[in-house]
C-alpha positions in Angstrom: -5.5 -12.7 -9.3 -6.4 -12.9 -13.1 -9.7 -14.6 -13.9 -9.5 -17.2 -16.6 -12.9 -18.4 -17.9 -13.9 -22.7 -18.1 -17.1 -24.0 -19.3 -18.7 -21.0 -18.8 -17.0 -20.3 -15.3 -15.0 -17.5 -14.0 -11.8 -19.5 -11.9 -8.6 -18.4 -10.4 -5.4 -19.2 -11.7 -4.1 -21.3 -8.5 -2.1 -18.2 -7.3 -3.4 -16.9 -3.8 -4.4 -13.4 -3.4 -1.5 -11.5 -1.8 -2.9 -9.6 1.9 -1.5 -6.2 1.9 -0.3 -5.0 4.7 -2.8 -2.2 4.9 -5.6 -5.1 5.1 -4.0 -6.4 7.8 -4.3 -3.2 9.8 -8.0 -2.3 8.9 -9.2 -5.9 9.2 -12.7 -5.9 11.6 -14.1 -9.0 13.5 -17.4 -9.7 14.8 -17.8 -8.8 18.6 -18.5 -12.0 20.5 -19.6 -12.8 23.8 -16.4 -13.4 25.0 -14.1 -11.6 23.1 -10.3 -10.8 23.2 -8.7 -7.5 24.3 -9.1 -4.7 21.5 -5.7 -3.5 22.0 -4.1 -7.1 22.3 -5.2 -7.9 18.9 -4.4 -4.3 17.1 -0.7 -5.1 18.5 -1.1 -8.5 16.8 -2.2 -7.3 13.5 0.2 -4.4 13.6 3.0 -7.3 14.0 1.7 -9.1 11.6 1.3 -6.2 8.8 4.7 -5.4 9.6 6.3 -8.4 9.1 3.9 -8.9 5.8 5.5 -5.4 4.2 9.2 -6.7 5.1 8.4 -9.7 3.2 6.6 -7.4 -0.1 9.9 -5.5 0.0 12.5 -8.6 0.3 9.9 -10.0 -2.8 10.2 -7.2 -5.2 14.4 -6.7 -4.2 14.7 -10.6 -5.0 12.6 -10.1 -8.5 14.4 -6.9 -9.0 17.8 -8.6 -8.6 16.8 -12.2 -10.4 16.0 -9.6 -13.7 19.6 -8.3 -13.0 21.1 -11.5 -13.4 19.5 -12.5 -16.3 20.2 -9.3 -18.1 24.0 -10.4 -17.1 23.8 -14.1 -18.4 22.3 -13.1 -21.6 24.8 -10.4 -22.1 27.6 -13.0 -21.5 26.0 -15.5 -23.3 25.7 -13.1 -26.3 29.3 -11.7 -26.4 30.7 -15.4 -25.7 28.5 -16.7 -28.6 30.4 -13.8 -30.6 33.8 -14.6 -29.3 33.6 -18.2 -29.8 35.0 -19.7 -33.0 32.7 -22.3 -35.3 33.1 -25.8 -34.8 35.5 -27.1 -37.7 34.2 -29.2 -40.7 36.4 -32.0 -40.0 35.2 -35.6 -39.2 35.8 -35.1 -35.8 
């Protein structure tokens, strides 16, 4: 997240930190008195950091394909500004 400073004060932009999914997998907890099953919540986190890398990959295919289409629409807008003929200098 990129730092911007204000009255002397370091602030985030607004944009949340993105979890990796390898943060997902390594992520410790505090043992409690009564705590969960070990294994039940690995499975969970494993799940969870799964689902997170499907959504990293479906993010940078999206932005990957959006800067495809707007290489198309400004070459189209480029070779239809060339093609098209000026406005006459009539009145109308």
């Amino acid at each position: 997240m990129a730092q911007v400073y204000r009255s002397g004060q370091l602030y985030g932009t607004g944009l949340p930190a993105r979890m990796t999914p390898h943060e997902v997998r390594t992520r410790t907890f505090d043992p409690r008195r009564r705590g969960v099953d070990p294994d039940q919540v690995r499975e969970f986190q494993a799940r969870v950091a799964d689902d997170l890398a499907d959504l990293h990959r479906q993010i940078r295919t999206l932005a990957e394909e959006n800067e495809r289409l707007k290489r198309a629409l400004r070459d189209w807008q480029t070779m239809h500004a060339r093609e098209c003929r000026p406005p006459n200098d009539g009145h109308w």
